[in-house]
N, C-alpha and C positions, 0 to 999 in steps of 0.2 A: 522144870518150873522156872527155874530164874533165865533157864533159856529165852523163855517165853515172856516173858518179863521185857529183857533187853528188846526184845523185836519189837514191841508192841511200844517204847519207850524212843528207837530210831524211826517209826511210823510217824510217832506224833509229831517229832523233831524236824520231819520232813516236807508234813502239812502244814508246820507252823513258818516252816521256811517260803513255801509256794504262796501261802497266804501274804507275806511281808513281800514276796517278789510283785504279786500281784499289789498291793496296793502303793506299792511304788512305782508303776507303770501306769497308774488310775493319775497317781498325784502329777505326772509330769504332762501327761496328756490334758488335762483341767489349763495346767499354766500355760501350756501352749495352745490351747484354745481359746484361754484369756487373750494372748497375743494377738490371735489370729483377729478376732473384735474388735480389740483396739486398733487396729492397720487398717481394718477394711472402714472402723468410724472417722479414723482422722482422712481416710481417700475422701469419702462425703462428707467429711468438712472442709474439701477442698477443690472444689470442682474445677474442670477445664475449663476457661477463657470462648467462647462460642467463635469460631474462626468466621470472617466475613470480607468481603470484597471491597478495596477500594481505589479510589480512580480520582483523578482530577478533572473539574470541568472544561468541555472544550471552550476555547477561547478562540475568535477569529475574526478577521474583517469582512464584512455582509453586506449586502444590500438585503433591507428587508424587502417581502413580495404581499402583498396584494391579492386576493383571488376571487371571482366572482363569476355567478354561473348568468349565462345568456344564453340566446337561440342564433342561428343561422337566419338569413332574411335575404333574398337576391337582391344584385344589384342593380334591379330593374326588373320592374314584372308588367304585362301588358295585356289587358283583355280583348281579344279579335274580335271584330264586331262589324257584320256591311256598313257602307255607309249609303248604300241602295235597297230598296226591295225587289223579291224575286228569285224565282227557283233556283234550287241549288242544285248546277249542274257535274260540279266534279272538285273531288279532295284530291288534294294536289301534294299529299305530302305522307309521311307513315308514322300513325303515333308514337313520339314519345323520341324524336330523331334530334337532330341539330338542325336549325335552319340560318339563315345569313339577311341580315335585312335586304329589302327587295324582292326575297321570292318570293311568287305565287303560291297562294295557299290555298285558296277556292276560287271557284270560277263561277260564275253566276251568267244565270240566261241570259243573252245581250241583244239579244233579237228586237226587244222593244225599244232598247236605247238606240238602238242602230234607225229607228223610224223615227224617233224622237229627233234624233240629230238632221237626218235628210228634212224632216221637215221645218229646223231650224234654221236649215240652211237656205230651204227653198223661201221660209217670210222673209232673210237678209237678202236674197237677189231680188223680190219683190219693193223690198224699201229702198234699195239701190235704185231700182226703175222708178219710181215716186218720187226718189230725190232728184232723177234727170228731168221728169216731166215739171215740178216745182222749180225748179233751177232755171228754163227755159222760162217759163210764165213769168216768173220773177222777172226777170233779162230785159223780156221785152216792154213792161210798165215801167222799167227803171228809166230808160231815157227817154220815154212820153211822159215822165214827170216833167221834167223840164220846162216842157212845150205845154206844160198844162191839159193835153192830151185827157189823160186820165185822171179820175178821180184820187181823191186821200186815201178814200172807204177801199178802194180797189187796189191802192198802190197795198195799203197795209193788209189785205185782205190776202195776199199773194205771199206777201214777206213772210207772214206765219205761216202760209202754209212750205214753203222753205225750211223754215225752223222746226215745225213740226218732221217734216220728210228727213233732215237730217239727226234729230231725237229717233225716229222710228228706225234709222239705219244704227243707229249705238243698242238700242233697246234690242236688233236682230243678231248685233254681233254678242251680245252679251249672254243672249238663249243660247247662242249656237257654243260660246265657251261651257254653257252650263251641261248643254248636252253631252258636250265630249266631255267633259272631267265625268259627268255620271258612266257614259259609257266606259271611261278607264276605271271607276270604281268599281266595275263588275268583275273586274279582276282585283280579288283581294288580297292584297302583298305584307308581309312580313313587316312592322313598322321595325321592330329591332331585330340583333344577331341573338340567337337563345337555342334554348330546350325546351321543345314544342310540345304542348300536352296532347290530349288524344282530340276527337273530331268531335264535337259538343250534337251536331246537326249533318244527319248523314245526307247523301246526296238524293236530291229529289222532294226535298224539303221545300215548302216555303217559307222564305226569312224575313223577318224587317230591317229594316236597314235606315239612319239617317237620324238618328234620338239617342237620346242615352238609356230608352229601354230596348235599342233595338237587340233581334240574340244575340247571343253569347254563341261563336263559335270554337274557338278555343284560349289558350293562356301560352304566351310564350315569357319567360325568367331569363334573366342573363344573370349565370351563377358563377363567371370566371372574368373580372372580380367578384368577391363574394362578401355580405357584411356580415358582421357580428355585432349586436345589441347587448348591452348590460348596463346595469343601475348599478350608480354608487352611493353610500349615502353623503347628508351634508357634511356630515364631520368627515369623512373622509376629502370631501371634495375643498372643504376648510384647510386640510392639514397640505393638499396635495399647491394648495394655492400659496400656502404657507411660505412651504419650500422652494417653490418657484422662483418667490421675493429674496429670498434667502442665496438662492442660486445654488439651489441644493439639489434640482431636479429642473425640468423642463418647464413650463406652463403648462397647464391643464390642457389648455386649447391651440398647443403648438405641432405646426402638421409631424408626424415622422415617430411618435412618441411610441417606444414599441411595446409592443403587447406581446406575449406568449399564449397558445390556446390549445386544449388539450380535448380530446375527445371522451365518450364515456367508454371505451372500452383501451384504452391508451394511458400507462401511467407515468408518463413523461410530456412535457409542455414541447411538441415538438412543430407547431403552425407557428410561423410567425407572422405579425400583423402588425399594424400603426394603427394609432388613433386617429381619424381624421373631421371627429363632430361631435362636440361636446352641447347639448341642449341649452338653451337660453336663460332658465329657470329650473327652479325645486318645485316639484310635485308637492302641491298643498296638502294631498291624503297623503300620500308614500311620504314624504321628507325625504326623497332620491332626486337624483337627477339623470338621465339618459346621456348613456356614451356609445358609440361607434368606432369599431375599427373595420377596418379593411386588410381583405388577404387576397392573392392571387388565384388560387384554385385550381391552378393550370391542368392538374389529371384529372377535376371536376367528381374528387373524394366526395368534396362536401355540399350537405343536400340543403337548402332551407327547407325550415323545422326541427332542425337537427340541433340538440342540447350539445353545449360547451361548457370548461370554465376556463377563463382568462385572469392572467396573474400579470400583472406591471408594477413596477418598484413603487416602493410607498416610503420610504427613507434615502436619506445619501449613505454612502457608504461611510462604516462605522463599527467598531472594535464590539463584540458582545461576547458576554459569556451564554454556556448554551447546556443543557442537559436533557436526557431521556427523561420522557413523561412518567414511565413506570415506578422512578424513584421517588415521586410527589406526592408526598401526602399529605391528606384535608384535616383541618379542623375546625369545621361550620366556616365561616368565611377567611378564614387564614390556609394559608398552604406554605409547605414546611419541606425540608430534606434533612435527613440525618447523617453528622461528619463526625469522624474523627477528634476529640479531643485531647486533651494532655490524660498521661499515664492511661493510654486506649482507651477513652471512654467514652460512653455516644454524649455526643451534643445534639441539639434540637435547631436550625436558623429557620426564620421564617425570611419567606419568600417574594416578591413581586415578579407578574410573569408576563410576558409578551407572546407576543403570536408564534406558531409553530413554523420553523424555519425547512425551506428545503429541501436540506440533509436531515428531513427526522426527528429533529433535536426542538425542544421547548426554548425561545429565549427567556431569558431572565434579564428584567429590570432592575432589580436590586434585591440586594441582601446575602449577596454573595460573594465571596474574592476567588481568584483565578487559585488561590495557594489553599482554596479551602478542598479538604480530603473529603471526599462524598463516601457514603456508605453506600453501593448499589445492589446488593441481595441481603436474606434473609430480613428485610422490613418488615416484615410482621411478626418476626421473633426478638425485635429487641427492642427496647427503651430508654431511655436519654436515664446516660448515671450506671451503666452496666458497661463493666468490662470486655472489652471482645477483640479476638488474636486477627492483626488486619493483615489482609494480601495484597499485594499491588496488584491493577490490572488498570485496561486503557477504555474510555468508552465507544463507542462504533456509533461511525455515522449511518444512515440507512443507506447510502453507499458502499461504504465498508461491508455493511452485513450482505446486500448484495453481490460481491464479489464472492466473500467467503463462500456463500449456497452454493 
């Protein structure tokens, strides 16, 4: 009995112990899960600084450029045309070739000019023979004036006909030049050197010739030299006159002015050209005024009708600062970049911009210093007044990125 007693007494003693063990392992676990709370609350009250990229703007001496798009125009285009009528007896040439001024290009029947001429020849020996018979008549009334011989009515009745006899000898020589020049029009020659388009009027035709409706047989262009047309406007054509005065640039209208021209499948300015004809006036509709350069051609790349754009200096040269467009941003009509300011924080500057240079780069007219630290990524994750962990880095010109690819 009291055995049973004592067991039943070190039982209780044991589960009373287990229970105290256990809720002292409850109690420590509680505190230390208090801790854990507090650690992970004061982390999020503390967040990381947002890391971001920054760079100084480039700064360099420029000339700004200019660019405007024009067309191709030869420099020289010519409509073939008889200046005879009459069958067209042979194409003298194969569409679309080089030809050289002087050569024949059609031939035309000549058979009628050939009877044309014979027979202008033959009225000039007959007025020749009319001025010997008149000359002689003449002769002999001349010294029976004297003698009184002959009448007045008779002296002067001979004398005209003398004068008319040597009228009718010019009047025979002047057919008979008119004959041959026709005759040699029947042979139709190349008025300039070019690139011959195809045969308007095939052989066996009959053509008009001698009017300005007569046909149209072909077009020859001379496209080596070649021009290039483009409109600038007045303000620019003001600024470009500007600096002339100023001795900052050329004269508008000074021969040699160079031009760079780029093609549409070409992304480098690599024609070069001068200006050599500036228009007289402004386009009362456009407010433009027409400019002209000239380029050589010499491998006869370039086609009239063929799109360009042409870039020439539009400043002197001049110190700017320059950034990538991607770091610009708008606010209804201000445009802005976000820098660096004290204790890292964004600043906001606003901006004035100039034309895109180049290398790539946007110029900036003001509102910026060469020392100011650009933010150039994460722009749409941060706001002027927020802290953020900056990296150095450099910005690339579109040359630079170029190389790097």
């Amino acid at each position: 009995m009291k055995k049973n007693s004592l067991n039943t007494r070190q039982f209780s003693k044991s589960i009373f112990m287990i229970i105290g063990f256990l809720a002292i392992i409850i109690l420590v676990s509680a505190f230390t899960l208090n801790d854990t709370n507090e650690d992970a609350e004061n982390t999020n009250a503390a967040p990381q600084a947002m890391p971001v990229e920054i760079a100084l703007p480039v700064s360099e001496t420029i000339t700004e450029w200019d660019e405007y798009t024009g067309r191709f125009e030869a420099s020289n285009k010519v409509d073939v045309r008889a200046r005879v009528s009459g069958f067209l007896e042979r194409v003298n040439f194969k569409d679309g070739q080089i030809v050289n001024k002087g050569d024949v290009l059609f031939i035309i029947d000549n058979r009628p000019f050939v009877i044309a001429l014979d027979q202008a020849k033959a009225d000039l020996a007959q007025a020749k023979a009319n001025l010997e018979i008149a000359q002689d008549n003449f002769n002999r009334v001349e010294n029976l004036k004297e003698t009184g011989a002959v009448s007045i009515e008779e002296f002067n009745r001979r004398k005209q006909a003398l004068e008319y006899a040597k009228a009718s000898i010019q009047l025979s020589q002047a057919r008979v030049a008119d004959a041959k020049l026709n005759l040699e029009f029947t042979r139709v020659k190349a008025p300039i050197s070019g690139l011959v388009s195809r045969d308007r009027v095939n052989e066996g035709n009959l053509i008009d010739g001698g009017s300005s409706n007569s046909t149209l047989l072909t077009t020859i262009v001379a496209t080596s030299p070649i021009h290039f047309y483009f409109t600038s406007s007045e303000s620019d054509y003001l600024r470009y006159v500007r600096l002339a005065n100023n001795g900052e640039r050329k004269a508008v209208r000074a021969n040699g002015l160079p031009v760079l021209i780029k093609l549409q499948d070409e992304d480098e300015f690599v024609h070069e050209a001068k200006i050599d004809f500036v228009d007289n006036q402004i386009d009362n509709s456009t407010g433009t005024i027409e400019n002209r350069a000239i380029l050589p051609n010499k491998d006869l790349l370039l086609e009239p009708g063929m799109f360009g754009k042409a870039r020439i200096s539009g400043s002197a040269e001049h110190k700017a600062i320059m950034i990538p467009e991607n770091i610009i941003g708008t606010n209804q009509s201000l445009r802005y970049v976000y820098v660096l300011g004290e204790n890292n924080t964004v600043t906001s500057k606003n901006i004035t911009l100039g034309p895109l240079h180049s290398n790539g780069l946007r110029i900036v007219r003001d509102g910026l210093l060469e020392t100011d630290q650009l933010i150039v990524n994460n722009i749409q994750k941060i706001r002027p007044g927020i802290a953020v962990t900056p990296v150095e880095t450099n910005l690339k010109t579109k040359k630079e990125l170029a190389i790097n690819q």
